[in-house]
C-alpha positions in Angstrom: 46.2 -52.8 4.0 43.0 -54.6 4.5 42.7 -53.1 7.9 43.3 -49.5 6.1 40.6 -50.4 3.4 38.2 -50.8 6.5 38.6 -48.2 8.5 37.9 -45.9 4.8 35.0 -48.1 4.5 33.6 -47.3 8.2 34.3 -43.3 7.3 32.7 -43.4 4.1 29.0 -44.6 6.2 29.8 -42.2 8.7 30.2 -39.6 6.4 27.3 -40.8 4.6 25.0 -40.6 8.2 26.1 -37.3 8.6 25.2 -36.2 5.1 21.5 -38.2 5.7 21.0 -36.3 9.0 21.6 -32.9 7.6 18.9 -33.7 4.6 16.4 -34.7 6.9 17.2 -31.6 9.1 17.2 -29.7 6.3 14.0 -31.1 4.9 12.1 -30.7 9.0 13.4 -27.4 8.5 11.4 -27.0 4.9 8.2 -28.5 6.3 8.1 -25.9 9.5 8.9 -23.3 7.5 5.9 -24.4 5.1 3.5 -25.0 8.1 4.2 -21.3 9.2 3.3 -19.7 5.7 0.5 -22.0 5.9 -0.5 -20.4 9.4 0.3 -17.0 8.4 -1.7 -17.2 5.2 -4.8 -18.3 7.0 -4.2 -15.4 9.6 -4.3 -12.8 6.9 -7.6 -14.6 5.2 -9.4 -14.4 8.4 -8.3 -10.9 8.9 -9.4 -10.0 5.4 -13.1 -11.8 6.5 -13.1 -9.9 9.4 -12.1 -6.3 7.8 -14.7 -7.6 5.1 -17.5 -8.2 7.8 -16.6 -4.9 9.9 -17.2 -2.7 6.4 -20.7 -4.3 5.5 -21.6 -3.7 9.4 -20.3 -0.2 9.3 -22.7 0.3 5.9 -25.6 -1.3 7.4 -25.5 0.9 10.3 -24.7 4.0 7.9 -28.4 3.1 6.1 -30.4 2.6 9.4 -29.0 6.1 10.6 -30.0 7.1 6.1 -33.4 5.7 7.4 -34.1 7.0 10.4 -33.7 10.2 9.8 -35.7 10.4 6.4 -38.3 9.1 8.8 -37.7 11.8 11.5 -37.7 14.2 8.3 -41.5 12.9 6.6 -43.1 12.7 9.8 -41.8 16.8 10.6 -42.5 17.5 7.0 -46.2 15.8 8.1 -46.5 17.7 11.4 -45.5 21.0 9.4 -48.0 20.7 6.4 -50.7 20.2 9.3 -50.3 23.0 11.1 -49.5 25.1 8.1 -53.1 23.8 6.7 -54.6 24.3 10.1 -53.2 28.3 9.7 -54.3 28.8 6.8 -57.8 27.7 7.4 -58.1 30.1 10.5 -57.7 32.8 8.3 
């Protein structure tokens, strides 16, 4: 009988490990799976900054071409005027 009690005794801690190993498995399991949202989350907010940074570059460039040519278009505007005055005084 004692020897029976025992050998429930010893089954009992094993059963017990068991149960402790899967919770800590479990719980590794919990902590990857939170390191990878982590990861993925900082993925997508560096792709955001980056989308972010491509737009402002792709409006900059969009107001130097703006720029450029309302410069190209004064100085023709300029050139036209001065040969349109010169015409007119050779008449």
């Amino acid at each position: 009988m004692l020897v029976n009690g025992a050998k429930r005794l010893v089954n009992g801690a094993k059963r017990l490990v068991n149960e402790d190993k899967r919770l800590v498995n479990g719980a590794k399991r919990l902590v990857n799976g939170a390191k990878r949202l982590v990861n993925g989350a900082k993925r997508l907010v560096n792709g955001a900054k980056r989308l972010v940074n491509g737009a402002k570059s792709l409006v900059n460039g969009a107001k130097s071409l703006v720029n450029e040519y309302q410069r190209l278009i004064h100085k023709y505007q300029r050139l036209i005027n001065k040969k349109f005055s010169i015409g007119i005084a050779n008449c």
